[in-house]
C-alpha positions in Angstrom: -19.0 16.2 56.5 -17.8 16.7 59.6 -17.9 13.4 61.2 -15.2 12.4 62.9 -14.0 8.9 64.7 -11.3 7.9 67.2 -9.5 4.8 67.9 -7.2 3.3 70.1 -4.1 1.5 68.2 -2.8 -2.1 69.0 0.2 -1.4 71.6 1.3 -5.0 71.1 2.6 -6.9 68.4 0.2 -9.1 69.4 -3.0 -6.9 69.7 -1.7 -5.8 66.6 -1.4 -9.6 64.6 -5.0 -10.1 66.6 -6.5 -7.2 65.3 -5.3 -7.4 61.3 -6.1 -11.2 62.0 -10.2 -9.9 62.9 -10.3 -7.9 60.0 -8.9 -10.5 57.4 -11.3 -12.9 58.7 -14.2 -10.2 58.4 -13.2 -9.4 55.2 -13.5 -12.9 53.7 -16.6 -13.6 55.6 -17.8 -10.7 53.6 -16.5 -12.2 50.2 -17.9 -15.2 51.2 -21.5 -14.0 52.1 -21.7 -12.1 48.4 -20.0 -14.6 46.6 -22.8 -14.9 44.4 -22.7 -10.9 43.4 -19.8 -11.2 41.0 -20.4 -10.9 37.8 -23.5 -8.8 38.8 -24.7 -5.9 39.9 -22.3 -3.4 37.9 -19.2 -1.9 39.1 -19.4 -4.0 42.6 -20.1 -7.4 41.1 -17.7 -7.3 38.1 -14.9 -5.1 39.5 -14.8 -4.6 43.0 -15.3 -7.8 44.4 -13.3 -10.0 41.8 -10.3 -7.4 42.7 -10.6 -8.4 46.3 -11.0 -11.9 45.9 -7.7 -11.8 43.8 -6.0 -9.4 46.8 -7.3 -11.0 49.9 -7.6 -14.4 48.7 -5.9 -15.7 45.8 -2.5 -13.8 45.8 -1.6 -13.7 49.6 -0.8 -17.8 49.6 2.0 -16.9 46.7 3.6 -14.2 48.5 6.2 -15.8 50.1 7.2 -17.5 46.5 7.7 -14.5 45.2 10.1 -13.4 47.7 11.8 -16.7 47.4 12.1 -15.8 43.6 13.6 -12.4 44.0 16.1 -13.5 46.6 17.2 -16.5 44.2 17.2 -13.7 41.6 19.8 -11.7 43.6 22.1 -14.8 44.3 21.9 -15.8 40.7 23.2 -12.6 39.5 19.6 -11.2 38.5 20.5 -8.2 40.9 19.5 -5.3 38.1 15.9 -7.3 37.1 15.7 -7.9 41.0 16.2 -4.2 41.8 14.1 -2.9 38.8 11.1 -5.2 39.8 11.1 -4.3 43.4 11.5 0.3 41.9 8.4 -0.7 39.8 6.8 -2.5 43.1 7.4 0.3 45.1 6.5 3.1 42.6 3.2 1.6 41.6 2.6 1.6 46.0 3.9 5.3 45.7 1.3 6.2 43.1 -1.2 4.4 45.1 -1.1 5.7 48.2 -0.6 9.2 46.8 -3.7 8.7 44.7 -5.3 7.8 48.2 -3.6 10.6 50.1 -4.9 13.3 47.7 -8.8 11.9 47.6 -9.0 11.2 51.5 -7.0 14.1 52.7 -4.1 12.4 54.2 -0.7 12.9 55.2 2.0 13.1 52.6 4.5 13.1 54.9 3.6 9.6 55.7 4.7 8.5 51.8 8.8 8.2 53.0 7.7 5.3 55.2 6.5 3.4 52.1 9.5 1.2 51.9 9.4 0.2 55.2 5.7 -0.7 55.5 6.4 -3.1 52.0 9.6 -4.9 54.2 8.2 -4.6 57.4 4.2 -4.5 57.5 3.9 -6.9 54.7 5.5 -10.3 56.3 2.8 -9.7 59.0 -0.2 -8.9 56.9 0.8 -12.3 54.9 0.7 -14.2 58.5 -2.7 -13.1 59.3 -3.9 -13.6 55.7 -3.2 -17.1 55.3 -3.6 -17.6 59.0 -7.6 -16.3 58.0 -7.5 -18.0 55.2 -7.1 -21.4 56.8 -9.1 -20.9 59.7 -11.7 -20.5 57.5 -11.7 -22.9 54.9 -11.4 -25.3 58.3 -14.8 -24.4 59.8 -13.3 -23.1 62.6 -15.7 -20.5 65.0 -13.7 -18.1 65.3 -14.1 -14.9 68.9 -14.1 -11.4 68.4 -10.6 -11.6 70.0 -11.0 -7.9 71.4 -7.2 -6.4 72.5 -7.2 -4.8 76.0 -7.4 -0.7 75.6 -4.7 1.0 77.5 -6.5 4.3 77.5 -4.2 6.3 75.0 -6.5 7.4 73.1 -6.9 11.3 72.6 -10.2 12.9 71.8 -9.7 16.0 70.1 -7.6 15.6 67.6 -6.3 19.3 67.4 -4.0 18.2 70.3 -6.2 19.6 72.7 -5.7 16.4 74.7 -8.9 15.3 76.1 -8.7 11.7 77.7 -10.7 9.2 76.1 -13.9 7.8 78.0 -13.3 4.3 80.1 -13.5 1.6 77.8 -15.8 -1.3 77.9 -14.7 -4.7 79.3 -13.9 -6.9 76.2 -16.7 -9.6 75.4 -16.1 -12.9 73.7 -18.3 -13.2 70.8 -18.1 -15.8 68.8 -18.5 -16.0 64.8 -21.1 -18.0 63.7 -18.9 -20.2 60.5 
């Protein structure tokens, strides 16, 4: 194929929390809308969607525990399980994203930042999780919550540097719950 799509990143932490906020919220709006497809419908049904309800729903509440544990383990001399659970962790991400890298066509250069997206991306993605999480079970209609675009983007993407078009003015949508 040769489709191809361009987008503007978050420049803000907060465009950034907003943004990872709206697609948290989608996702489990999604869930939500084919909860009654698990079980059915093959692979989807009885895989798919019962992995994601585990990884977007059920296990994001507990991972601050966890971290609670494995600092407790450190200070109760637990270092070596500590440090072996977190090489497991991190080479079970490793395989992962390679697996992903090598059927998508990514960048394997990007694979050294691993550690730092499990210490520094993941604290944030549990915010916005939880944060989606309770808006949700409390009703609440929730707007599109659009970041400003700066403009950065670069069409092109062979660094031929071709300003993106103007973008449109933001609209406040709001979610039907």
């Amino acid at each position: 194929s040769e489709a191809q799509a361009y987008t503007e990143a978050p420049n803000t932490v907060n465009s950034f929390l907003r943004q990872r906020f709206r697609w948290a919220y989608g996702t489990l709006q999604c869930l939500w809308k084919h909860r009654d497809a698990i079980g059915h419908f093959g692979f989807l049904g009885k895989l798919a969607l019962p992995i994601q309800w585990l990884h977007q729903v059920l296990l994001p509440p507990l991972s601050p525990f966890v971290d609670v544990l494995l600092i407790y383990g450190i200070f109760t001399g637990q270092l070596k399980t500590v440090a072996l659970f977190a090489l497991l962790n991190l080479l079970a991400d490793g395989f992962a994203a390679a697996v992903a890298i090598a059927m998508g066509a990514g960048n394997a250069k990007l694979l050294p930042w691993l550690p730092l997206q499990r210490i520094g991306y993941h604290p944030f993605m549990w915010y916005v999780v939880v944060k989606a999480i309770i808006v949700a079970f409390a009703g609440t209609p929730v707007g599109w919550n659009k970041f400003a675009r700066a403009g950065t983007a670069q069409m092109g993407g062979d660094g031929a540097g071709q300003p993106a078009p103007d973008p449109l003015p933001a609209q406040g949508i709001v979610v039907p719950g």
